[in-house]
GULUM-284943 format. One line per field, with one value per atom (N, C-alpha, C): residue number from 1; atom name; x, y, z. Coordinates in steps of 0.1 Angstrom, whole numbers. Layout:
# residues N
nr = (NUM;...) .
atom = (CA;...) .
east = (X;...) .
north = (Y;...) .
up = (Z;...) .
# end
This chain:
# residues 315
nr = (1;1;1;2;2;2;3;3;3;4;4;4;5;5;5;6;6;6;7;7;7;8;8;8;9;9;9;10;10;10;11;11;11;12;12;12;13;13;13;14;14;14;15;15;15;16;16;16;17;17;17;18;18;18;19;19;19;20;20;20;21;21;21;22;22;22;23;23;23;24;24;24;25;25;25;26;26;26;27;27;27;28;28;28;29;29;29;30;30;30;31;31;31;32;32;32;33;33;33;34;34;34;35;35;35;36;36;36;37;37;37;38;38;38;39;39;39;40;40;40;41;41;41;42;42;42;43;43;43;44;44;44;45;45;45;46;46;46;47;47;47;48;48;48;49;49;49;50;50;50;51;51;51;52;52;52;53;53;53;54;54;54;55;55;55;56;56;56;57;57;57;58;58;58;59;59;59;60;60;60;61;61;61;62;62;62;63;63;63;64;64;64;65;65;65;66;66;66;67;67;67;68;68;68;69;69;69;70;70;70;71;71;71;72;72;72;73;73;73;74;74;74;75;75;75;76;76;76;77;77;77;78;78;78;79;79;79;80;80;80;81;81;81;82;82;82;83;83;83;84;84;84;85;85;85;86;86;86;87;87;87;88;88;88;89;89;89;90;90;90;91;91;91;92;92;92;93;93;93;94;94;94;95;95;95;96;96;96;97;97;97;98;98;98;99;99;99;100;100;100;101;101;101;102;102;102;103;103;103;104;104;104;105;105;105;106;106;106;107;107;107;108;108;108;109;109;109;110;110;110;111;111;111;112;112;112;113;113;113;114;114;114;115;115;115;116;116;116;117;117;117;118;118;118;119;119;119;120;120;120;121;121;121;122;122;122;123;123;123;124;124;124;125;125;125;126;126;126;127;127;127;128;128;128;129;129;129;130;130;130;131;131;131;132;132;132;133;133;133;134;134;134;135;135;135;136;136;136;137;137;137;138;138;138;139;139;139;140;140;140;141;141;141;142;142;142;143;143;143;144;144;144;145;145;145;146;146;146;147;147;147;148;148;148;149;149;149;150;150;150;151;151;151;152;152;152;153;153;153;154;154;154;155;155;155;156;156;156;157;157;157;158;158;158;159;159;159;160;160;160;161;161;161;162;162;162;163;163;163;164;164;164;165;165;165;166;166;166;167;167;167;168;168;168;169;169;169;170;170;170;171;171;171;172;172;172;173;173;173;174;174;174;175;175;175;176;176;176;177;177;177;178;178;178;179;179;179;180;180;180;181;181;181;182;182;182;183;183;183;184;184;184;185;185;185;186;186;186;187;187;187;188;188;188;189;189;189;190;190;190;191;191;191;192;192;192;193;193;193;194;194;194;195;195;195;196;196;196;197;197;197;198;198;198;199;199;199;200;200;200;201;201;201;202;202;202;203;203;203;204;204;204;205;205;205;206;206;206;207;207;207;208;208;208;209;209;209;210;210;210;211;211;211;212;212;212;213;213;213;214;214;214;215;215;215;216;216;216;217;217;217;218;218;218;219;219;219;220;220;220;221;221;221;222;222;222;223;223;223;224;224;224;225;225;225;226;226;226;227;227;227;228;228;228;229;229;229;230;230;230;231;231;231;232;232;232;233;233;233;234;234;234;235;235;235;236;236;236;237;237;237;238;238;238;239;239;239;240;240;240;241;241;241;242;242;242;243;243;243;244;244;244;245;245;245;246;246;246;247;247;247;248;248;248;249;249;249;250;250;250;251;251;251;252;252;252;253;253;253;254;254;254;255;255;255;256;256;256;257;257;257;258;258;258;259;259;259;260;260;260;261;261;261;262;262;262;263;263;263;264;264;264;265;265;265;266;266;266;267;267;267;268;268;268;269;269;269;270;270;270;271;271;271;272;272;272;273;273;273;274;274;274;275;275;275;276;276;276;277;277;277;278;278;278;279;279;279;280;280;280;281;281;281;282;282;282;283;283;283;284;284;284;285;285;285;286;286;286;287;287;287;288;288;288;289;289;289;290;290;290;291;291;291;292;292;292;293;293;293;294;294;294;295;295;295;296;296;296;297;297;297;298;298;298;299;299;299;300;300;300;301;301;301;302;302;302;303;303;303;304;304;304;305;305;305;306;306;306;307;307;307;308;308;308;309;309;309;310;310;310;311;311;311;312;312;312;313;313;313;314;314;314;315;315;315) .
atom = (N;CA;C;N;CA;C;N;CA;C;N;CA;C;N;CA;C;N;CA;C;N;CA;C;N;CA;C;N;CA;C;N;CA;C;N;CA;C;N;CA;C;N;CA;C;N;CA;C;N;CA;C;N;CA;C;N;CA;C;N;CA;C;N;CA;C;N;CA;C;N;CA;C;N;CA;C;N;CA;C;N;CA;C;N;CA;C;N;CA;C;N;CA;C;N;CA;C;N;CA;C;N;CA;C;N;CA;C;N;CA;C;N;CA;C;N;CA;C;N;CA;C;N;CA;C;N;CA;C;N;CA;C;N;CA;C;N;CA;C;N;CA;C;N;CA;C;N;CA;C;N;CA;C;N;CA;C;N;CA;C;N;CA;C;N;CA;C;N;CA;C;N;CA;C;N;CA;C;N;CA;C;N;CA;C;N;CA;C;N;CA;C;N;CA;C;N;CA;C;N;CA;C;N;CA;C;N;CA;C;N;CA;C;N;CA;C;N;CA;C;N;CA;C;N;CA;C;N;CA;C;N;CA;C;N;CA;C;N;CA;C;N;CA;C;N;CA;C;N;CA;C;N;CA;C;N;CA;C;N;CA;C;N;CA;C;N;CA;C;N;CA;C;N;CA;C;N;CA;C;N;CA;C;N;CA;C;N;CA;C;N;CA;C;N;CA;C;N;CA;C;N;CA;C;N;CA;C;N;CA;C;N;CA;C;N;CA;C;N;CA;C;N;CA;C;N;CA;C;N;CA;C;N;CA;C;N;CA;C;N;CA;C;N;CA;C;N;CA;C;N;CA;C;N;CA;C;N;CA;C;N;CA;C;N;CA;C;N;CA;C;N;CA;C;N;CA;C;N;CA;C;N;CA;C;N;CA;C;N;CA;C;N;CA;C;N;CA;C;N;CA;C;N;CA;C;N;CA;C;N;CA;C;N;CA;C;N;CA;C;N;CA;C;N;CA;C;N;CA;C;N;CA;C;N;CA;C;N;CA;C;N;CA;C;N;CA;C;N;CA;C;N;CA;C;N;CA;C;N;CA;C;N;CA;C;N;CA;C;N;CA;C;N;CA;C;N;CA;C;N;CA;C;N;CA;C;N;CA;C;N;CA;C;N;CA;C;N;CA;C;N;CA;C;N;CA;C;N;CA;C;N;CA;C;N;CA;C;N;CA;C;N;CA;C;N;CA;C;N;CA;C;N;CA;C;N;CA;C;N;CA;C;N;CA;C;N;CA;C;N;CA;C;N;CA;C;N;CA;C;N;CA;C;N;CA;C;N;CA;C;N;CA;C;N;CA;C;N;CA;C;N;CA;C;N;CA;C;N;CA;C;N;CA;C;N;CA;C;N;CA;C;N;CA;C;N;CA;C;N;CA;C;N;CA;C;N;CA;C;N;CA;C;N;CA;C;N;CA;C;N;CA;C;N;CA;C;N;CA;C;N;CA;C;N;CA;C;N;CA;C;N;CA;C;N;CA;C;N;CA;C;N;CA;C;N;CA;C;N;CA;C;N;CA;C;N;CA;C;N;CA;C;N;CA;C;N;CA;C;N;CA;C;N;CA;C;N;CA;C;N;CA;C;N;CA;C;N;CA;C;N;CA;C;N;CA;C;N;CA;C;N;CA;C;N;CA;C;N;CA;C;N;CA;C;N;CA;C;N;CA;C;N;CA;C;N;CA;C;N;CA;C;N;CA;C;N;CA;C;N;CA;C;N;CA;C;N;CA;C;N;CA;C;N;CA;C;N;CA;C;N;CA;C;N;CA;C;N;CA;C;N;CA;C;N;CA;C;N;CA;C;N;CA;C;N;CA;C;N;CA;C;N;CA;C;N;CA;C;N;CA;C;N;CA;C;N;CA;C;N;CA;C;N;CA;C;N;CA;C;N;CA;C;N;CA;C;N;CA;C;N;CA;C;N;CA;C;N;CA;C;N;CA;C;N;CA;C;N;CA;C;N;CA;C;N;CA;C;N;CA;C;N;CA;C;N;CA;C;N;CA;C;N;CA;C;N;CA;C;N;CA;C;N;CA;C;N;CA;C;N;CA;C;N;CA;C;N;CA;C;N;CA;C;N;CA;C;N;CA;C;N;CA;C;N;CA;C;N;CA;C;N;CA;C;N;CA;C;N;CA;C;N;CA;C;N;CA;C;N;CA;C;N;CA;C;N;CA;C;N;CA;C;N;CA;C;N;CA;C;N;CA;C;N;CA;C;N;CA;C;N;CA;C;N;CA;C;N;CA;C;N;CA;C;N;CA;C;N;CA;C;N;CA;C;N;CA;C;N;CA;C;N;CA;C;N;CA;C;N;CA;C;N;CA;C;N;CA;C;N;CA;C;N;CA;C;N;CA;C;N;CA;C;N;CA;C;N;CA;C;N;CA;C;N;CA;C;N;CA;C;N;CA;C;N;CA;C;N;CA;C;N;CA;C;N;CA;C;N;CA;C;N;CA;C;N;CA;C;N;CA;C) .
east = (293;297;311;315;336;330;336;340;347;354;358;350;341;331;318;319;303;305;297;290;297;303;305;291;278;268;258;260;259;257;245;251;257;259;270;264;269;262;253;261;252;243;246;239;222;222;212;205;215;211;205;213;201;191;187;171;169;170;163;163;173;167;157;156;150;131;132;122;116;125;124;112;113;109;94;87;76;68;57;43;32;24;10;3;-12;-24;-26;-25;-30;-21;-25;-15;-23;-17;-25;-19;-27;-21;-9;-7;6;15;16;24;30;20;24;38;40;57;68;64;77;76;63;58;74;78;84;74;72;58;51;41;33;36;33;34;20;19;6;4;5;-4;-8;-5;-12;-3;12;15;24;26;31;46;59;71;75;83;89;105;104;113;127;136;148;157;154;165;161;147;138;140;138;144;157;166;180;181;177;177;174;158;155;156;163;170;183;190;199;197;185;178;175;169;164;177;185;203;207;208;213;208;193;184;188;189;190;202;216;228;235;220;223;221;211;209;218;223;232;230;218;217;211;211;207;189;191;178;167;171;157;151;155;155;143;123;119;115;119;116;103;94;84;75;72;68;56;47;34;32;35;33;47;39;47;64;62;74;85;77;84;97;95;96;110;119;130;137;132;140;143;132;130;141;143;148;165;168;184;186;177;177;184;174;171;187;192;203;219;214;227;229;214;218;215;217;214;203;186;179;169;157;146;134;131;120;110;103;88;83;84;83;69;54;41;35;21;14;16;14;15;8;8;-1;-6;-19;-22;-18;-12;-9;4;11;25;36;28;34;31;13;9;4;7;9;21;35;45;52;49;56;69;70;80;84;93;94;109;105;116;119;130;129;125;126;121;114;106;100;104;104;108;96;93;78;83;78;82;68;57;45;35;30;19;11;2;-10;-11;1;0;7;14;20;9;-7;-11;-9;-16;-19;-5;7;21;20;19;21;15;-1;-9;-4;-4;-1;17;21;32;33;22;17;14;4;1;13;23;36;47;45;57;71;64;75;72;88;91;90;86;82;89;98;104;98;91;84;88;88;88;72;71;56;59;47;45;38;32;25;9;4;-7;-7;1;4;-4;-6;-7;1;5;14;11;3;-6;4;8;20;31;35;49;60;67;74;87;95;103;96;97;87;99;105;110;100;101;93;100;91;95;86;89;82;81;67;66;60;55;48;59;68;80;90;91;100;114;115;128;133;123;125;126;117;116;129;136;147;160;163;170;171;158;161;164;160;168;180;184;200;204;206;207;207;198;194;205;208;213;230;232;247;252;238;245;240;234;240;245;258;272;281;279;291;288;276;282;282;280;284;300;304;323;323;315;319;317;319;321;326;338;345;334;341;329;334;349;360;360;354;355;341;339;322;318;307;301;304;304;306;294;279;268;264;260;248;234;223;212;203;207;199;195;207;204;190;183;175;160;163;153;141;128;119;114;119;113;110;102;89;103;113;128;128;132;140;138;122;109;112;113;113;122;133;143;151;140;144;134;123;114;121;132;136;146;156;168;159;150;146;140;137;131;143;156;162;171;170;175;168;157;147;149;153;153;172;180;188;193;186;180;180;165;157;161;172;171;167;161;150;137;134;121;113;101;97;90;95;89;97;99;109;102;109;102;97;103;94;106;115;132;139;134;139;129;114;109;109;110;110;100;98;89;80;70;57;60;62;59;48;47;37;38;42;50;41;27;19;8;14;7;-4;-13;-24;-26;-23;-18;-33;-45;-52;-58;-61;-63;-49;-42;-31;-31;-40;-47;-55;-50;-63;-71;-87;-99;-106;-109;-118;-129;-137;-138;-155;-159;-171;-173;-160;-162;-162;-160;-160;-169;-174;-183;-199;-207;-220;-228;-227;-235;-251;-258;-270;-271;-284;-285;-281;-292;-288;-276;-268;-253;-247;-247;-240;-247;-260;-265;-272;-264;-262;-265;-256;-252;-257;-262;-272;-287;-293;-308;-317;-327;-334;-339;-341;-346;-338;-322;-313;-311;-318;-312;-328;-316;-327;-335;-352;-358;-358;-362;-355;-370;-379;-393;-394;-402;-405;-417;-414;-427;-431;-453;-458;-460;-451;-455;-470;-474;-492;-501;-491;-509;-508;-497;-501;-505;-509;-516;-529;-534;-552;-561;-571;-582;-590;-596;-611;-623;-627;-637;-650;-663;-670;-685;-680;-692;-692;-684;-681;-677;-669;-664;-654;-644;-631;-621;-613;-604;-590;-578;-571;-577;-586;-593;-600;-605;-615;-608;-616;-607;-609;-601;-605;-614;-617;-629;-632;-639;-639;-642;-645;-649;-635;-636;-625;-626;-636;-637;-638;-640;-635;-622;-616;-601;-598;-590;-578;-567;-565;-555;-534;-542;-526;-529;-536;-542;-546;-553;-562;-554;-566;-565;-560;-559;-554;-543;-532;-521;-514;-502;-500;-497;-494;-485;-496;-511;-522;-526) .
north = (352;353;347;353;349;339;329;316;324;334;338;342;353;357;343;338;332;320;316;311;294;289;274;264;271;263;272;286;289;276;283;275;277;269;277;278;287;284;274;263;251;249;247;242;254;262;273;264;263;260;252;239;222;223;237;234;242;251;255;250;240;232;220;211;203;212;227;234;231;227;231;244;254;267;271;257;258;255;264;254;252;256;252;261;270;276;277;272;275;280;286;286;285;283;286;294;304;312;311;295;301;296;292;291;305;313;326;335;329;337;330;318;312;318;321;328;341;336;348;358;352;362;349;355;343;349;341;339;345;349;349;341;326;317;318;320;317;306;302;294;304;302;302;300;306;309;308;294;295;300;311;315;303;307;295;297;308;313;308;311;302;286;287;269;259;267;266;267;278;279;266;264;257;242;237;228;224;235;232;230;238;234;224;216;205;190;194;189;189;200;199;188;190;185;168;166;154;147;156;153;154;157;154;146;138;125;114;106;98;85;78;70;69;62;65;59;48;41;43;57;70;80;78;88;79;80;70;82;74;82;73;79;76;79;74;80;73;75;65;70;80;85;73;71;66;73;83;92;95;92;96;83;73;60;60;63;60;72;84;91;94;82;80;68;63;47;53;62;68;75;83;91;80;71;61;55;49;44;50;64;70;75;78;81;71;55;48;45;47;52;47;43;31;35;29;34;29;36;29;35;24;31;22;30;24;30;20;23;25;36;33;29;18;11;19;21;30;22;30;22;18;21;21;26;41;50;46;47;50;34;23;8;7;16;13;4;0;-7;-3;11;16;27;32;41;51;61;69;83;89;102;114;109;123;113;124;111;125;120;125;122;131;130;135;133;138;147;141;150;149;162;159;153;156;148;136;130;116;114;114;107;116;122;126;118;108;95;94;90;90;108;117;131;132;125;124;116;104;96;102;109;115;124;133;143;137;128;120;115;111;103;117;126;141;136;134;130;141;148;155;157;166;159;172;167;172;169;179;178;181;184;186;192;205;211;215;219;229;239;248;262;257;245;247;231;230;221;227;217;224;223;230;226;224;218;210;198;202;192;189;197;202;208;201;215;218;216;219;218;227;228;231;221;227;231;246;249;238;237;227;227;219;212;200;192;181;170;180;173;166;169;164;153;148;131;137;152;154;163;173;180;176;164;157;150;145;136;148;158;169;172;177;179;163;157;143;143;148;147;155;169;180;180;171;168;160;151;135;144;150;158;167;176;186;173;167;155;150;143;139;146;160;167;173;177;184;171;160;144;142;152;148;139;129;120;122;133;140;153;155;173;185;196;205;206;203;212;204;189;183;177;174;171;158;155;138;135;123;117;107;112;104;117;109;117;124;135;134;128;120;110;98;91;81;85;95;98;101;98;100;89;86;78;81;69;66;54;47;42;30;34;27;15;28;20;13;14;8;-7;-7;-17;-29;-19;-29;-30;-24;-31;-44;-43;-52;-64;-66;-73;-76;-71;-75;-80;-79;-84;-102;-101;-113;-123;-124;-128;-129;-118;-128;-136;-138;-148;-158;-161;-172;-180;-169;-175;-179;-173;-179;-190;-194;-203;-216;-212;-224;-225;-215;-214;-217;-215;-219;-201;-203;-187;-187;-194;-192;-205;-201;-211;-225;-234;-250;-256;-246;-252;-263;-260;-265;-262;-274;-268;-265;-263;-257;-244;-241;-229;-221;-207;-200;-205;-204;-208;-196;-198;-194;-201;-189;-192;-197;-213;-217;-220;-215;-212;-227;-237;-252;-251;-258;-260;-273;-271;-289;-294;-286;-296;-303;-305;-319;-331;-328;-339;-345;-337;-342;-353;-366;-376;-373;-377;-379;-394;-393;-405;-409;-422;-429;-418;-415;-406;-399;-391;-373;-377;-386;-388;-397;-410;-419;-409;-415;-412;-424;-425;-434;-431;-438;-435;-443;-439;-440;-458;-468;-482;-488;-480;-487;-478;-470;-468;-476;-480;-481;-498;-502;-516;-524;-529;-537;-534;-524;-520;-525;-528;-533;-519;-518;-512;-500;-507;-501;-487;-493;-481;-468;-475;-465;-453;-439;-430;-429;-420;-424;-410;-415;-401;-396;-396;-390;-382;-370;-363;-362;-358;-362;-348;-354;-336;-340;-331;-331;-329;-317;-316;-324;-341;-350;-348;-353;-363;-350;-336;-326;-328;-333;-337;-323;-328;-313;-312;-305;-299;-315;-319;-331;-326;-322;-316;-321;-335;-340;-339;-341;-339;-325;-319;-300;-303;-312;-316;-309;-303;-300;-292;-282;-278;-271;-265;-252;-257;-272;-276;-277;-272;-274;-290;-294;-303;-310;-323;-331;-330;-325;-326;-335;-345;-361;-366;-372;-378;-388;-393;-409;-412;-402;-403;-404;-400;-400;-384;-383;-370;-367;-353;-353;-364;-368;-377;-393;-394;-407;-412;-429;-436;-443;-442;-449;-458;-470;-480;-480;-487;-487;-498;-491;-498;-516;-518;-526;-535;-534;-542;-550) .
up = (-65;-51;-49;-42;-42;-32;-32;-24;-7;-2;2;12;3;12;17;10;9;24;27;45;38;46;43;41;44;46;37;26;17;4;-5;-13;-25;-36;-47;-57;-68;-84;-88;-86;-92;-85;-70;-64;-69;-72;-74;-90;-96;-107;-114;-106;-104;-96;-86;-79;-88;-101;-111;-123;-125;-138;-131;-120;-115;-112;-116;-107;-100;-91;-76;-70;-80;-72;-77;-86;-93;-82;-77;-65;-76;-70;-77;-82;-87;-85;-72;-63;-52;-40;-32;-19;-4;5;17;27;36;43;50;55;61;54;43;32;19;25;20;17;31;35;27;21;12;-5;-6;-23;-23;-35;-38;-51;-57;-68;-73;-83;-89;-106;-111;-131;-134;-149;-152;-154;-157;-158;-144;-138;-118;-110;-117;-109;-96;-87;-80;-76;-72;-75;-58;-56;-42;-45;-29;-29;-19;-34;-36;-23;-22;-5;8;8;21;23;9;6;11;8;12;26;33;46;53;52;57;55;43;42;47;48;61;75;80;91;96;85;83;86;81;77;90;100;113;121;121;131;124;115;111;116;115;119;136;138;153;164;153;159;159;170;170;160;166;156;144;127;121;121;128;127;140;147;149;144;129;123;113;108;104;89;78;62;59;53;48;38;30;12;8;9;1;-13;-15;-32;-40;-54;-65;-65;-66;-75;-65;-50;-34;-35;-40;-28;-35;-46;-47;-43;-43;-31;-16;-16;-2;4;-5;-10;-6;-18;-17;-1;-2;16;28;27;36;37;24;21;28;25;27;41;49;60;74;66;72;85;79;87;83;87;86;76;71;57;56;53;47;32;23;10;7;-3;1;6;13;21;36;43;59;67;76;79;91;93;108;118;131;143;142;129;131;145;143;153;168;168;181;189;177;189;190;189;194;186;168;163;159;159;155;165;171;180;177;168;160;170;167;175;166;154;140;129;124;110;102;88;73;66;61;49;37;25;13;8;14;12;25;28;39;35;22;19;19;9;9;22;30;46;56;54;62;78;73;86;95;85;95;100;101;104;118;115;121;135;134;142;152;146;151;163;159;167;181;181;193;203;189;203;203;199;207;195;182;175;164;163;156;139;132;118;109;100;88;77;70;55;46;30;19;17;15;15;2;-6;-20;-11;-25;-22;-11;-21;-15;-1;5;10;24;34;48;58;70;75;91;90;105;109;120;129;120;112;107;114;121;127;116;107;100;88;80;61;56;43;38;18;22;8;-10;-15;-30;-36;-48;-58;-51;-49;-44;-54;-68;-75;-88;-89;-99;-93;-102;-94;-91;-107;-105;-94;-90;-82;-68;-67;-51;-48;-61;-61;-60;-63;-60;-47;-43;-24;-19;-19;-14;-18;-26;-26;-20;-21;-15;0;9;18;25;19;20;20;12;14;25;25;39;50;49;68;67;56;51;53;48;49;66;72;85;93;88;99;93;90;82;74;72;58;47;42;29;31;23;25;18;22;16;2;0;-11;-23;-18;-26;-34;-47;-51;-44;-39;-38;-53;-54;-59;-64;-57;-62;-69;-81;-90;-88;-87;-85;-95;-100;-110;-104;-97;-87;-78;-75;-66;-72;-90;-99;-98;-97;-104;-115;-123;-136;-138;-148;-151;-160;-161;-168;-154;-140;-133;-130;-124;-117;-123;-136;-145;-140;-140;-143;-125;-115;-102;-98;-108;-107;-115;-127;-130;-121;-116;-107;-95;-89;-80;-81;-91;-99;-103;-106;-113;-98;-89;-76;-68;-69;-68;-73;-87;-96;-88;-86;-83;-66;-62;-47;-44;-50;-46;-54;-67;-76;-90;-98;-106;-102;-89;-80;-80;-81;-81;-69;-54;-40;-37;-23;-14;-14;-12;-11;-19;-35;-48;-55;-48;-49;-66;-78;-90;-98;-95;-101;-108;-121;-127;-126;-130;-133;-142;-144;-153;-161;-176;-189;-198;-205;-213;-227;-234;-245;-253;-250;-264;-264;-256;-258;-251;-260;-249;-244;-229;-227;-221;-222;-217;-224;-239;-244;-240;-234;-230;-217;-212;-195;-200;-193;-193;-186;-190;-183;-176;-167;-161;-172;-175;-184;-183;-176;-166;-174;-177;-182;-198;-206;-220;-223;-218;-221;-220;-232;-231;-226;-214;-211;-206;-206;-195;-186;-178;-163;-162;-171;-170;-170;-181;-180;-169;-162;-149;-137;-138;-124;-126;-135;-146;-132;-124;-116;-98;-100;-84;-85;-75;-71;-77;-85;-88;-74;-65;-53;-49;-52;-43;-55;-72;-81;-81;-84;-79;-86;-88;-101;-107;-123;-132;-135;-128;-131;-118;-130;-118;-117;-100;-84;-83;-83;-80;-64;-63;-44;-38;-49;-48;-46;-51;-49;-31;-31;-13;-3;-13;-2;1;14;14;11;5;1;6;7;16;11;23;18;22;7;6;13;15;22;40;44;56;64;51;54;65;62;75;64;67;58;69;62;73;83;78;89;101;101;108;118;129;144;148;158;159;172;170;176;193;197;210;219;209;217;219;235;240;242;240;241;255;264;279;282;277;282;279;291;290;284;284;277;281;292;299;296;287;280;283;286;286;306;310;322;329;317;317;313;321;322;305;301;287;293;303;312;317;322;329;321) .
# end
């Protein structure tokens, strides 16, 4: 396609050709009806083939709505899947806009902790609950759908691979550039200058943001691994076993018995080490008289009532 002819908001060679090495255009086995209209054919194995042009469309769609919003931090991205959270991470970054990477907590939306004018999903299934809770507050929702995805309070789908780190991390780039370039801070004529690798999760990076995160910690706090520990270091593991080096109270190592601890107390207060049948002091049926628990009792009152004896305790 001549550059000449082709739409400024077209896209180009490559751009075609990293959402098909990323396959982008792979769905599932499955589809659902109104996901139908993005199928361009299916494989014989049974997977399912999104069409790359629907794609494109509506990822610019997606691009406008995004770049029309004035500020960046009404615009709320959200990712609970593993593979989502660092493209969610770069999105978030570049279009300066509020994130939730993780779990979403219910009642985000609808107690008013957050009050956005658009949310970003990278999957409906996993961000059901944020989608959900959206619908209630008249908040607009931009997705990332596959074949068999649903599209219940979606109002913008952009068709994808949702299941590949590489492919999810592609449209986040892709994404993150057309709201750069039609927000003017990036030319069309000229390349970005960020990589779509930067938008990759891998099991590398994961690593080694878990280590930079850690090692600004250490240099934070001091070599302290939590505030107010001042120069305490991290606890390692140097192989000693220090607890034969813990002293003990004379208690936990002496074999003594009961006499030499209770040496110097009155017989009376020390406790006794024989055991008591509680059974005797139960009274038994007495066979000559037949008084026992059952026996009701005496109806002789001696002349007195039940409000006691006549005579006063006091006369």
């Amino acid at each position: 396609m001549d550059d000449i002819n082709r739409f400024i908001l077209d896209p180009t060679p490559e751009d075609i050709l990293l959402l098909l090495a990323a396959k982008c255009h792979l769905g599932t086995t499955h589809v659902t009806p109104k996901m139908k209209k993005y199928v361009y054919t299916r494989r014989g194995d049974g997977t399912f083939i999104i069409d790359i042009n629907k794609t494109w469309q509506k990822l610019v769609l997606a691009a406008r709505v995004l770049a029309s919003v004035k500020e960046g931090t009404d615009i709320y991205v959200t990712s609970t899947s593993v593979r989502g959270r660092r493209p969610a991470s770069k999105l978030s970054m570049f279009l300066n806009t509020v994130v939730n990477l993780g779990r979403f907590s219910p009642g985000t939306l609808t107690k008013s902790t957050v009050e956005p004018r658009l949310l970003v999903c990278l999957d409906p299934y996993d961000d059901m609950q944020a989608i959900t809770e959206s619908s209630r507050c008249c908040i607009p929702v931009i997705s990332f759908v596959n074949s068999d995805s649903s599209l219940e309070y979606v109002d913008i789908a952009i068709p994808c691979n949702t299941v590949g780190s590489q492919s999810i991390g592609v449209m986040c780039y892709l994404l993150a550039r057309a709201v750069l370039r039609l927000g003017g801070k990036v030319n069309y004529d000229t390349q970005w200058q960020v990589i779509p690798d930067m938008f990759f999760h891998t099991d590398e990076v994961a690593q080694h943001e878990d280590d930079a995160y850690v090692s600004d910690l250490k240099e934070e706090y001091g070599g302290a691994s939590r505030p107010g520990e001042g120069d305490i270091p991290f606890a390692e593991d140097d192989g000693v076993n220090w607890e034969k080096y813990s002293p003990k109270p004379d208690w936990m190592t002496s074999k003594s018995t009961v006499d030499d601890v209770f040496g110097g107390i009155s017989s009376s207060l020390v406790p006794s080490t024989e055991p008591i049948d509680w059974a005797e002091d139960t009274p038994e049926l007495n066979n000559e008289t037949g008084e026992g628990w059952d026996t009701p009792a005496s109806t002789n009152n001696n002349n007195q009532t039940w409000q006691g004896s006549s005579k006063s305790l006091w006369d």
